[in-house]
PyMOL Python script that loads the backbone (N, CA, C, O; Angstrom):
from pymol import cmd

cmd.read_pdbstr("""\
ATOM      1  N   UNK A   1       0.837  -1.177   0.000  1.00  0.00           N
ATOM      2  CA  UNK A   1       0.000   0.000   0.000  1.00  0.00           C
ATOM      3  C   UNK A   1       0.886   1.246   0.000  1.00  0.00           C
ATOM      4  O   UNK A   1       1.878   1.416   0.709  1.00  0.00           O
ATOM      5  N   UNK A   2       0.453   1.967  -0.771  1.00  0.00           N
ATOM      6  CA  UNK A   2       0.871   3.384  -1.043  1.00  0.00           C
ATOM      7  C   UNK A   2       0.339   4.769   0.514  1.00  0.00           C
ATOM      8  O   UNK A   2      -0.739   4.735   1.107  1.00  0.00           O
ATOM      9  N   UNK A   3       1.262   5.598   0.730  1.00  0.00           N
ATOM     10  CA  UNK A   3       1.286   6.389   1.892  1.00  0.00           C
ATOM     11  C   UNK A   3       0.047   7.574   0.906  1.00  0.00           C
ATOM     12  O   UNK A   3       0.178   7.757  -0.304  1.00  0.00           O
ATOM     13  N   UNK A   4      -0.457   7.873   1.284  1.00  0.00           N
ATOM     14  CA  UNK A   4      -1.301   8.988  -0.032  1.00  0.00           C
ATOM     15  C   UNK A   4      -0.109  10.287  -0.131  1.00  0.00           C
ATOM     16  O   UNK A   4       0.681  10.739   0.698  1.00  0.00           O
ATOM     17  N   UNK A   5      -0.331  10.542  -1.196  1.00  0.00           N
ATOM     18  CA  UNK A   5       0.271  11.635  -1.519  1.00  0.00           C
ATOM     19  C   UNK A   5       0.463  12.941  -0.983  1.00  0.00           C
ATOM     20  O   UNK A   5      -0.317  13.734  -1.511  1.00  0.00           O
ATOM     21  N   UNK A   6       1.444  13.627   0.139  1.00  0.00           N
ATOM     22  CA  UNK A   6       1.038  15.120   0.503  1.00  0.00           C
ATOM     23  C   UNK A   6       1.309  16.417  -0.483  1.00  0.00           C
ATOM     24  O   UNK A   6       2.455  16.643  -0.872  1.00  0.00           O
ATOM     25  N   UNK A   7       0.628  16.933  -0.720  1.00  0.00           N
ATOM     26  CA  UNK A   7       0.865  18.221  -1.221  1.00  0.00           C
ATOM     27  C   UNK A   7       1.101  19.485  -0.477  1.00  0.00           C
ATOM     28  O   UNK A   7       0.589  19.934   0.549  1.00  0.00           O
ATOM     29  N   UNK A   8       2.163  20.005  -1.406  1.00  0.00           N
ATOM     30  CA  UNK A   8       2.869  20.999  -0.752  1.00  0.00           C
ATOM     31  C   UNK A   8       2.497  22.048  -1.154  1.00  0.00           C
ATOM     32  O   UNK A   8       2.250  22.190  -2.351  1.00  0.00           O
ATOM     33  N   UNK A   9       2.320  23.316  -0.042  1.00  0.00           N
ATOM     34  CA  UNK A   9       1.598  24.339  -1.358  1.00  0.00           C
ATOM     35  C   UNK A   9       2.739  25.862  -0.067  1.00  0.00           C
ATOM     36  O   UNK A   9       2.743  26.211   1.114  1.00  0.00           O
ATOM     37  N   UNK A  10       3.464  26.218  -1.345  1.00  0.00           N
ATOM     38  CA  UNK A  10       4.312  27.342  -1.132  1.00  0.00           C
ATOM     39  C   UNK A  10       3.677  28.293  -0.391  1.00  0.00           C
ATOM     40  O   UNK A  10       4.170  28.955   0.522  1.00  0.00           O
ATOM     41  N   UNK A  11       2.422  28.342  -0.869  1.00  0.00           N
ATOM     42  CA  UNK A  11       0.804  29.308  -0.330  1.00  0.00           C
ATOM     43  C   UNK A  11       1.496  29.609   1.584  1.00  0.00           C
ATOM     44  O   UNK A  11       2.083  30.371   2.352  1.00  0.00           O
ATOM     45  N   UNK A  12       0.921  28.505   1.430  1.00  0.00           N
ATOM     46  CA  UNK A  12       0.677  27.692   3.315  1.00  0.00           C
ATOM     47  C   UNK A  12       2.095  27.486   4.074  1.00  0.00           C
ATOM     48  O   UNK A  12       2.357  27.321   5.265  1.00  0.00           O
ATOM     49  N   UNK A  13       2.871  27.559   2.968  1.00  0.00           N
ATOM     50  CA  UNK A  13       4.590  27.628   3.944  1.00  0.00           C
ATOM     51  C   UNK A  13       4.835  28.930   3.857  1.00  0.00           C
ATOM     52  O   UNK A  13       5.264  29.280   4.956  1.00  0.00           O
ATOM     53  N   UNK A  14       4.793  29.717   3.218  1.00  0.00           N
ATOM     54  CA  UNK A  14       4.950  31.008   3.476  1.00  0.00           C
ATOM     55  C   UNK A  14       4.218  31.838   4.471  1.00  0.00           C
ATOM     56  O   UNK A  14       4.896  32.548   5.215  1.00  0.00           O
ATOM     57  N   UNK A  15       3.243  31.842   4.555  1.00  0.00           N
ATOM     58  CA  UNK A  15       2.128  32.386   5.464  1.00  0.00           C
ATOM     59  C   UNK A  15       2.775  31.817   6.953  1.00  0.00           C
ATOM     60  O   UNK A  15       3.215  32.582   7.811  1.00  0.00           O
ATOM     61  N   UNK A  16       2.741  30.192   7.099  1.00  0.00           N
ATOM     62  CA  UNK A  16       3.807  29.725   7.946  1.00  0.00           C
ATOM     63  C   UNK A  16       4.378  30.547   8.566  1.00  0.00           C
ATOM     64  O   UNK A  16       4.101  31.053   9.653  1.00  0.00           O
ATOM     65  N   UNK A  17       5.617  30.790   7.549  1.00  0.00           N
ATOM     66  CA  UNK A  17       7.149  31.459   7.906  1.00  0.00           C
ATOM     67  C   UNK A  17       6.307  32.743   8.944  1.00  0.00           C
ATOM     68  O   UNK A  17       6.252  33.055  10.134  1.00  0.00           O
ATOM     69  N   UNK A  18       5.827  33.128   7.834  1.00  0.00           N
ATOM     70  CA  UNK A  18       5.106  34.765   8.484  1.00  0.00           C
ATOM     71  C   UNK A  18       4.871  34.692   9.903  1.00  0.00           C
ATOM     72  O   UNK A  18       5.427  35.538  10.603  1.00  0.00           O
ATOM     73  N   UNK A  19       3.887  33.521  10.633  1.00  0.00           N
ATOM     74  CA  UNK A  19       3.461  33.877  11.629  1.00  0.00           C
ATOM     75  C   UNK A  19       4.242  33.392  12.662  1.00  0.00           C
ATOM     76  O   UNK A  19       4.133  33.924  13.766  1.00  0.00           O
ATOM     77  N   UNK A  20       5.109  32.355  12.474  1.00  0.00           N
ATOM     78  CA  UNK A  20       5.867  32.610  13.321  1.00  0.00           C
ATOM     79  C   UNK A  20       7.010  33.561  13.470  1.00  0.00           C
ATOM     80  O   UNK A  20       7.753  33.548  14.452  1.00  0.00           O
ATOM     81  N   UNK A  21       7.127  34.389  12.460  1.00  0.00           N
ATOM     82  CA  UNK A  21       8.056  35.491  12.704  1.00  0.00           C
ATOM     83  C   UNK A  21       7.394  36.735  13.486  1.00  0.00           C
ATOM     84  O   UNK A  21       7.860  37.639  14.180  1.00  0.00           O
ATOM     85  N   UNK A  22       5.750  36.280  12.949  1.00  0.00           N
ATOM     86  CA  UNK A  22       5.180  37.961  13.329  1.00  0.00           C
ATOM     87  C   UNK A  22       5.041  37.652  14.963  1.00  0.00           C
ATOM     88  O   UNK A  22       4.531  38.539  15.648  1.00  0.00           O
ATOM     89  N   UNK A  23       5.539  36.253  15.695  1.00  0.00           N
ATOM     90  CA  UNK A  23       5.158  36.025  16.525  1.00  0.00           C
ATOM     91  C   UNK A  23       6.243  36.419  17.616  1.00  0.00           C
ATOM     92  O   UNK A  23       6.115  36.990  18.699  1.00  0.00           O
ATOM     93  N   UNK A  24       7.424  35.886  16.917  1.00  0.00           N
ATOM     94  CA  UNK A  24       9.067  36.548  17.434  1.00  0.00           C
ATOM     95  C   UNK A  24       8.824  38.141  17.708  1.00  0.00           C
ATOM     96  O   UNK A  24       9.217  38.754  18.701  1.00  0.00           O
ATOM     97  N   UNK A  25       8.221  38.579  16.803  1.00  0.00           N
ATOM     98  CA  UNK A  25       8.489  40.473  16.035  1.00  0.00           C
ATOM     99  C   UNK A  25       7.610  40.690  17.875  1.00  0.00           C
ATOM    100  O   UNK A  25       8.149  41.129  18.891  1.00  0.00           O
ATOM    101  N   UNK A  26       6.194  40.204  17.708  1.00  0.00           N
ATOM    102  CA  UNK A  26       5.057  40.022  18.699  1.00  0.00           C
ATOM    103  C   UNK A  26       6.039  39.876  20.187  1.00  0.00           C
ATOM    104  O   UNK A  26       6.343  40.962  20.679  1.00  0.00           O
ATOM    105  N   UNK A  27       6.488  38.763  20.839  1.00  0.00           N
ATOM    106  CA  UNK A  27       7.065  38.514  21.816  1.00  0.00           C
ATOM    107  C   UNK A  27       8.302  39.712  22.151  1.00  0.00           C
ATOM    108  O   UNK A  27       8.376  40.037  23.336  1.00  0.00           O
ATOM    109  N   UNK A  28       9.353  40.439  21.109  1.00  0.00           N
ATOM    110  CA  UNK A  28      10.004  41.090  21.294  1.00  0.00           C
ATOM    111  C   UNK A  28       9.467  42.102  21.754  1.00  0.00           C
ATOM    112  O   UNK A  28      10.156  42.630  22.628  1.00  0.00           O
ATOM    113  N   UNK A  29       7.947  42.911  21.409  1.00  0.00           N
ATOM    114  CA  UNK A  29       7.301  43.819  21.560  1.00  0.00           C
ATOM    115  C   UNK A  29       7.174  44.104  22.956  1.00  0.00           C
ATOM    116  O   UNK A  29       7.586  45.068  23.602  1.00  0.00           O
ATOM    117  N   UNK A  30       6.411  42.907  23.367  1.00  0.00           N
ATOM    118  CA  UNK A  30       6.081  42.596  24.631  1.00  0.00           C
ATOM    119  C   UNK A  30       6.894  42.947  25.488  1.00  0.00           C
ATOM    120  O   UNK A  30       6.759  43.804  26.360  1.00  0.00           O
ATOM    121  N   UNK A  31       8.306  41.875  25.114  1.00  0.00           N
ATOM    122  CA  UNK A  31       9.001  42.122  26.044  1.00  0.00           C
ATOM    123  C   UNK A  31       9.574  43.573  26.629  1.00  0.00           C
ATOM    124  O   UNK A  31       9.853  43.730  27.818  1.00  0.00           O
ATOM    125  N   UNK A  32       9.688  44.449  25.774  1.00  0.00           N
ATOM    126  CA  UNK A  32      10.125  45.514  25.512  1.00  0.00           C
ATOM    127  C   UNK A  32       9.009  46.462  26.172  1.00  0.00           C
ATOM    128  O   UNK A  32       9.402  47.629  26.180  1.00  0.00           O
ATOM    129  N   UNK A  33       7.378  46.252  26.882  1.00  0.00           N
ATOM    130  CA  UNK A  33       6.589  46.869  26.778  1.00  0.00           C
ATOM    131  C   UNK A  33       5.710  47.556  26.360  1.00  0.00           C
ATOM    132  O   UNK A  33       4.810  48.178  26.925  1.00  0.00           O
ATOM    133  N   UNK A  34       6.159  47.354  24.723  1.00  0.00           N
ATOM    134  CA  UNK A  34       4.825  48.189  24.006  1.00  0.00           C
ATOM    135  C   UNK A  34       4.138  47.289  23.738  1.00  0.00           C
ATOM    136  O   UNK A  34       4.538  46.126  23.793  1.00  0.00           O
ATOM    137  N   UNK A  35       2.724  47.692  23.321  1.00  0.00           N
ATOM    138  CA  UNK A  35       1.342  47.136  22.576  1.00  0.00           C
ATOM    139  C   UNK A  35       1.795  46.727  21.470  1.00  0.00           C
ATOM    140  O   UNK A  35       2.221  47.480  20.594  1.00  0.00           O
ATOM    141  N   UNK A  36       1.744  45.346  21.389  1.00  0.00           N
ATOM    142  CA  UNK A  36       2.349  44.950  19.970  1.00  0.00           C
ATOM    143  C   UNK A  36       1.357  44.977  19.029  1.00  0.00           C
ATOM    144  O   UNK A  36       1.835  44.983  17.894  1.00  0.00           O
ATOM    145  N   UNK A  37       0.162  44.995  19.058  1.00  0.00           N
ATOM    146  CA  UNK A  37      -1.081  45.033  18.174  1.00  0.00           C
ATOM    147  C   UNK A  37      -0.749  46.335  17.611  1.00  0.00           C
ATOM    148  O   UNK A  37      -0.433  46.484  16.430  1.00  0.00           O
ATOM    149  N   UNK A  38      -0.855  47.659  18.815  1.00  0.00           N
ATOM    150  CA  UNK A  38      -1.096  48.603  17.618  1.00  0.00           C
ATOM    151  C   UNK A  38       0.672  49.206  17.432  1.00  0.00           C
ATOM    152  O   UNK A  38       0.718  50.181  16.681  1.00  0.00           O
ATOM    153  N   UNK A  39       1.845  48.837  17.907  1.00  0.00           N
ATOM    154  CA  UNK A  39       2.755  48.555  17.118  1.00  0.00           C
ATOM    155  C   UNK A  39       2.670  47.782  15.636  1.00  0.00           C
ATOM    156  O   UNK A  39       3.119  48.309  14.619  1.00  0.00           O
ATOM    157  N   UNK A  40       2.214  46.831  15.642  1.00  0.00           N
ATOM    158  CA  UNK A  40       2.466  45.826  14.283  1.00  0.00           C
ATOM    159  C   UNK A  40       1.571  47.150  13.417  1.00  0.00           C
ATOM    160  O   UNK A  40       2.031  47.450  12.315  1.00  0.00           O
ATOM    161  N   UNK A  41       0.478  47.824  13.849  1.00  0.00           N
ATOM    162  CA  UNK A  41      -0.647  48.061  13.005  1.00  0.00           C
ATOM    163  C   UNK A  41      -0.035  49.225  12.518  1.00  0.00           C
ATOM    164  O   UNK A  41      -0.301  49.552  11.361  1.00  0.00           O
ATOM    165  N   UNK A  42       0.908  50.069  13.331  1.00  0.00           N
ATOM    166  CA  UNK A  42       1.377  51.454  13.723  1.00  0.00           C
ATOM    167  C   UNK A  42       2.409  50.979  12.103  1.00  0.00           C
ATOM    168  O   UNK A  42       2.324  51.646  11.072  1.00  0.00           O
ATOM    169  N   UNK A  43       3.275  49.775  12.236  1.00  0.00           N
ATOM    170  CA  UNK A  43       4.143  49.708  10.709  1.00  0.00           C
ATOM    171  C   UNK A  43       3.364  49.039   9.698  1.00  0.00           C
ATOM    172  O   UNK A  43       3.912  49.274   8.621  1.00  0.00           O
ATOM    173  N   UNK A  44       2.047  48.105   9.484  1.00  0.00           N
ATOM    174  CA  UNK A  44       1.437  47.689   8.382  1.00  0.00           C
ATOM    175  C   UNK A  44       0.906  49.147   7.808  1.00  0.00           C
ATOM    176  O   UNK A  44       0.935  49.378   6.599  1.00  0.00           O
ATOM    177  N   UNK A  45       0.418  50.117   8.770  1.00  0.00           N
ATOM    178  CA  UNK A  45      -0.093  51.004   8.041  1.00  0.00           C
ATOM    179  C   UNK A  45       1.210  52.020   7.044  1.00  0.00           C
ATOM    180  O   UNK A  45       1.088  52.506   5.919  1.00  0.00           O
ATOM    181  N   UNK A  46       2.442  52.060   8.030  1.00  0.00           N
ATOM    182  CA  UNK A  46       2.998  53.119   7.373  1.00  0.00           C
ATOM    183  C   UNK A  46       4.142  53.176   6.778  1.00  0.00           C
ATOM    184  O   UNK A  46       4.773  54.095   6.254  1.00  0.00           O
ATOM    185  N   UNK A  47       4.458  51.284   7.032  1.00  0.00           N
ATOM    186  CA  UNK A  47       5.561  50.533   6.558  1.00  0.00           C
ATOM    187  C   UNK A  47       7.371  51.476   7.111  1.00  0.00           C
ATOM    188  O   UNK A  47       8.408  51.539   6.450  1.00  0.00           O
ATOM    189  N   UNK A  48       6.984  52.240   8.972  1.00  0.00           N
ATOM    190  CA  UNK A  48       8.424  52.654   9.328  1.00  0.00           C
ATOM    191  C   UNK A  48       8.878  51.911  10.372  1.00  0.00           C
ATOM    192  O   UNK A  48       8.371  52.009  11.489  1.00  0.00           O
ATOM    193  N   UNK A  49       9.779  51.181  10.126  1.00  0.00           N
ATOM    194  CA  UNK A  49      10.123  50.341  10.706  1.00  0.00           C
ATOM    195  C   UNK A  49      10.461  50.920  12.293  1.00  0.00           C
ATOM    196  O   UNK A  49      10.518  50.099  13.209  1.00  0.00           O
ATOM    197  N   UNK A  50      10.668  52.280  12.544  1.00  0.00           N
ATOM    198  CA  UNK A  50      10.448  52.448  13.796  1.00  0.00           C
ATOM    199  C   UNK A  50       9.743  51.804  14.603  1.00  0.00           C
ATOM    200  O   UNK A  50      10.250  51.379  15.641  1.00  0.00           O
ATOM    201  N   UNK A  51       8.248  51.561  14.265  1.00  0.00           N
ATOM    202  CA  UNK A  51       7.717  50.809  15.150  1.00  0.00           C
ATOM    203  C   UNK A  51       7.850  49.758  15.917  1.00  0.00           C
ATOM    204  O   UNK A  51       7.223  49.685  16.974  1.00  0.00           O
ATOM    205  N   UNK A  52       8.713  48.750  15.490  1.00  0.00           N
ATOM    206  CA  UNK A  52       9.234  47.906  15.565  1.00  0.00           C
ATOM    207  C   UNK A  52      10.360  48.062  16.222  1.00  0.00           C
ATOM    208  O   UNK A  52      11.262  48.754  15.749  1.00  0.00           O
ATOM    209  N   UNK A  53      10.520  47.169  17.927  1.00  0.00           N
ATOM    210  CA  UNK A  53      11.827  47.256  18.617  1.00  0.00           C
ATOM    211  C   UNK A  53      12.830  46.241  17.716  1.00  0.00           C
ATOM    212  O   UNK A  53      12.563  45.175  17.163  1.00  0.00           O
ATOM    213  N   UNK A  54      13.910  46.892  17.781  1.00  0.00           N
ATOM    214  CA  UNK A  54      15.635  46.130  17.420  1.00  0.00           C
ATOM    215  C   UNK A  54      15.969  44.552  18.498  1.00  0.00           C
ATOM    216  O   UNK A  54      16.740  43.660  18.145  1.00  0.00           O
ATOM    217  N   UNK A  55      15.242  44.554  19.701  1.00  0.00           N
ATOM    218  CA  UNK A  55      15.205  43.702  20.396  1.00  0.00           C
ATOM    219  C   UNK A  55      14.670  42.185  19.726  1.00  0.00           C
ATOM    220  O   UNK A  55      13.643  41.837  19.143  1.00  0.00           O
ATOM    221  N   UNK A  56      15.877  41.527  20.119  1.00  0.00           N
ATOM    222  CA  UNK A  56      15.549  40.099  19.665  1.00  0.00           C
ATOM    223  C   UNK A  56      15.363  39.817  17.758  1.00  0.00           C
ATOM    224  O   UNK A  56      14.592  39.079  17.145  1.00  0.00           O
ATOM    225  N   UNK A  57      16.490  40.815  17.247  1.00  0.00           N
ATOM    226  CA  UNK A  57      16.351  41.300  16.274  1.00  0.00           C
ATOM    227  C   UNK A  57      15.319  41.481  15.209  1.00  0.00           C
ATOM    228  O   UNK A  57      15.491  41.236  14.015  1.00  0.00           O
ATOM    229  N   UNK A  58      14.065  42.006  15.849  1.00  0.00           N
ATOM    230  CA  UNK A  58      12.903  42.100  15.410  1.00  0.00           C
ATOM    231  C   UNK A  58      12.467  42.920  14.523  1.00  0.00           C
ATOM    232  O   UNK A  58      11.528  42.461  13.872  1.00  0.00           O
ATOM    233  N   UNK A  59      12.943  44.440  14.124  1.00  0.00           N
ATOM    234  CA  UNK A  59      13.120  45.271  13.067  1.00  0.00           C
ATOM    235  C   UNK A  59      13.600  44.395  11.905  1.00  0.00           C
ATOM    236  O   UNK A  59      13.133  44.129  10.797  1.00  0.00           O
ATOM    237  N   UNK A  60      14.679  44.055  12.556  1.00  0.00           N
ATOM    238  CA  UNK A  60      15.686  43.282  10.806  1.00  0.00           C
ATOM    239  C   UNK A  60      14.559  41.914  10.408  1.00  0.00           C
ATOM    240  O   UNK A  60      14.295  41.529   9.269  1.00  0.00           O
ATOM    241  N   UNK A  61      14.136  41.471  11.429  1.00  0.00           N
ATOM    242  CA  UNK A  61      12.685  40.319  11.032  1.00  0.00           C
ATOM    243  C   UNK A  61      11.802  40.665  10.067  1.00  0.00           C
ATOM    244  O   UNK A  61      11.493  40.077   9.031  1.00  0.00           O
ATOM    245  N   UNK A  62      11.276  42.128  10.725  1.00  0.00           N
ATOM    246  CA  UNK A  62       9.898  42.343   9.965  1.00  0.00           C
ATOM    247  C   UNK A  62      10.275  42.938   8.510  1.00  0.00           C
ATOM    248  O   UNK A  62       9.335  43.102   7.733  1.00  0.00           O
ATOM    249  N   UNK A  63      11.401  43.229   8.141  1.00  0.00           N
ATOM    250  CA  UNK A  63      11.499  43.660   7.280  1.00  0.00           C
ATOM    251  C   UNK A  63      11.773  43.099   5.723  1.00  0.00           C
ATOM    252  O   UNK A  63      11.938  43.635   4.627  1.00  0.00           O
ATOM    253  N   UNK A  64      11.733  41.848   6.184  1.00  0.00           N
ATOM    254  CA  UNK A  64      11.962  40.449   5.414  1.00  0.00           C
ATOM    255  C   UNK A  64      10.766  40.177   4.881  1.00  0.00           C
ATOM    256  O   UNK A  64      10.731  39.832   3.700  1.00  0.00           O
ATOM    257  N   UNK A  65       9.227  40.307   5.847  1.00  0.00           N
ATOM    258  CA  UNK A  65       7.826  40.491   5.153  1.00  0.00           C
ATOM    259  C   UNK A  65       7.641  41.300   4.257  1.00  0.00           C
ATOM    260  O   UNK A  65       8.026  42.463   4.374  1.00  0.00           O
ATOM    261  N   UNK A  66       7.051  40.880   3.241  1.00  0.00           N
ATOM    262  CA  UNK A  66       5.995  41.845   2.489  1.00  0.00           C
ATOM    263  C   UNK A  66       4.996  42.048   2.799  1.00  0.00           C
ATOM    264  O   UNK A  66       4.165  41.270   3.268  1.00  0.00           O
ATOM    265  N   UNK A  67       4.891  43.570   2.494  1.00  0.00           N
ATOM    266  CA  UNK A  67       3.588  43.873   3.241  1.00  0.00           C
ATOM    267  C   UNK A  67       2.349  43.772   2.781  1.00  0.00           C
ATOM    268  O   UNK A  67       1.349  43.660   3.490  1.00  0.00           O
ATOM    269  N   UNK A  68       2.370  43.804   1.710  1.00  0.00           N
ATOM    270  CA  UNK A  68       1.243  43.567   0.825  1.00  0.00           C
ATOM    271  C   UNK A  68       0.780  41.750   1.083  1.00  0.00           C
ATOM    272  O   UNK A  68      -0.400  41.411   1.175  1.00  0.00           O
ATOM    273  N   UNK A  69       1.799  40.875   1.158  1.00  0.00           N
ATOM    274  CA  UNK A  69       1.674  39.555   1.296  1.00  0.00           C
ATOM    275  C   UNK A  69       1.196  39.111   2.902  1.00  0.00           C
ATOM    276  O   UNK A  69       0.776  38.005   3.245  1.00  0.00           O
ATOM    277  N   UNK A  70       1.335  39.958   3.507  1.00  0.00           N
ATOM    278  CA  UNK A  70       1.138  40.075   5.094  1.00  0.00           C
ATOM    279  C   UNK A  70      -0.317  40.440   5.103  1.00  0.00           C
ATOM    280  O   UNK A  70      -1.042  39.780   5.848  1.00  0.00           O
ATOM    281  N   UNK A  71      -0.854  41.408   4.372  1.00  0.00           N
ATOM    282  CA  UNK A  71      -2.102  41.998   4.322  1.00  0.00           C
ATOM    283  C   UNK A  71      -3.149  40.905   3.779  1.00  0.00           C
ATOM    284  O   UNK A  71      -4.271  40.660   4.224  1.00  0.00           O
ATOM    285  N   UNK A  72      -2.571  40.399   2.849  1.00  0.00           N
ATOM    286  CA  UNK A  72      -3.429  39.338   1.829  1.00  0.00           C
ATOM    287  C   UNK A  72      -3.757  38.017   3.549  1.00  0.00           C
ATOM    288  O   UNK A  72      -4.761  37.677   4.175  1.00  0.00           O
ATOM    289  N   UNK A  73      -2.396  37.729   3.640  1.00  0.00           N
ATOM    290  CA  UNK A  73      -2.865  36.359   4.483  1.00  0.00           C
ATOM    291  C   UNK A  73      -3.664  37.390   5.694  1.00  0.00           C
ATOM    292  O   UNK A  73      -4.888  37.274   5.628  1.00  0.00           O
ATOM    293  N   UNK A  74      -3.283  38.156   6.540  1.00  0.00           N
ATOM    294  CA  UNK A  74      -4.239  38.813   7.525  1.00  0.00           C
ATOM    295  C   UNK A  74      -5.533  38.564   6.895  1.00  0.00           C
ATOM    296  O   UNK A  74      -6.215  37.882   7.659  1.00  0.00           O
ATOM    297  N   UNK A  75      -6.151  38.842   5.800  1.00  0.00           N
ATOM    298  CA  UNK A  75      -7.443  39.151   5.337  1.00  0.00           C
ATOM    299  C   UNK A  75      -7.913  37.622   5.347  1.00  0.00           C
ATOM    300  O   UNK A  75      -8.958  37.281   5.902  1.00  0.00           O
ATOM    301  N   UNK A  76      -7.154  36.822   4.761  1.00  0.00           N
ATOM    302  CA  UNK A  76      -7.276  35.540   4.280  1.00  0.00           C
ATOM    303  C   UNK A  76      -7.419  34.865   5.796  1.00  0.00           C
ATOM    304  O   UNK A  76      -8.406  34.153   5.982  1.00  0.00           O
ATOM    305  N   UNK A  77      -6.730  35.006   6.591  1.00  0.00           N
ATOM    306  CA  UNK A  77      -7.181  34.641   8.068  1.00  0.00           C
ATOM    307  C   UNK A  77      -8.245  35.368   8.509  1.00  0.00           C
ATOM    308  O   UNK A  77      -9.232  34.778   8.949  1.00  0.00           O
ATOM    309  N   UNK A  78      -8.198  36.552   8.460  1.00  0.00           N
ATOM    310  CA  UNK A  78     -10.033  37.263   9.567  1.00  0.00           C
ATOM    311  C   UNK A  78     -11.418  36.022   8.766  1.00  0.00           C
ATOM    312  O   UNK A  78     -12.176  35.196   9.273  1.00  0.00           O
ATOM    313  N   UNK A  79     -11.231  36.376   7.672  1.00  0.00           N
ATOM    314  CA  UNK A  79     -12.131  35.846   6.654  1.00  0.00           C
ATOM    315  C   UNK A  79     -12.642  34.589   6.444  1.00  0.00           C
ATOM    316  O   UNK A  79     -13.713  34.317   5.901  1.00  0.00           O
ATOM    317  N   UNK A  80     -11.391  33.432   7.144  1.00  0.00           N
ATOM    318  CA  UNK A  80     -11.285  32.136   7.295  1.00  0.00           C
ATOM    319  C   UNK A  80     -11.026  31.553   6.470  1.00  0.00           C
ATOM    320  O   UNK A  80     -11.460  30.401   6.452  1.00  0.00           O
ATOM    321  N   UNK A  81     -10.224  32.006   5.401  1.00  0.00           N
ATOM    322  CA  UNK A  81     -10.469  31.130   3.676  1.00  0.00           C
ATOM    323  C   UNK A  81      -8.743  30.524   3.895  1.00  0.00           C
ATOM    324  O   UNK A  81      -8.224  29.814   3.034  1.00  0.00           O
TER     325      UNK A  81
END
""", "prot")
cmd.dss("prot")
cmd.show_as("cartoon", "prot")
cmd.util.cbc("prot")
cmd.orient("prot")
């Protein structure tokens, strides 16, 4: 008997990568004391990486996202699809 076939979809590993980075970016926030919600929201909106603490090298993290690709899966998650 054959194992069934998994499919791999670049889609779903990327998005992946994303959240556990946005989760690192997230925890550095924390640690550091700011609101990481409206931090993260403070750079999706205006793409300056100021927002973002250097701690736990979390600036140089987020900057590896696209933002536009960040926006798509956010939507694609509220939405449930």
């Amino acid at each position: 008997m054959h194992e069934p076939t998994m499919t791999f979809s670049i889609h779903q590993e990327r998005e992946r990568e994303m959240k556990q980075t946005l989760m690192v970016i997230y925890d550095a926030l924390r640690e550091k004391g700011y609101n990481p919600i409206n931090q993260l929201v403070g750079y999706i909106l205006s793409e300056d990486p100021t927002y973002i603490t250097t701690h736990n090298n979390a600036r140089a993290l987020i900057r590896r996202i696209d933002r536009d690709e960040l926006l798509q899966a956010l939507v694609r998650s509220y939405l449930g699809e």
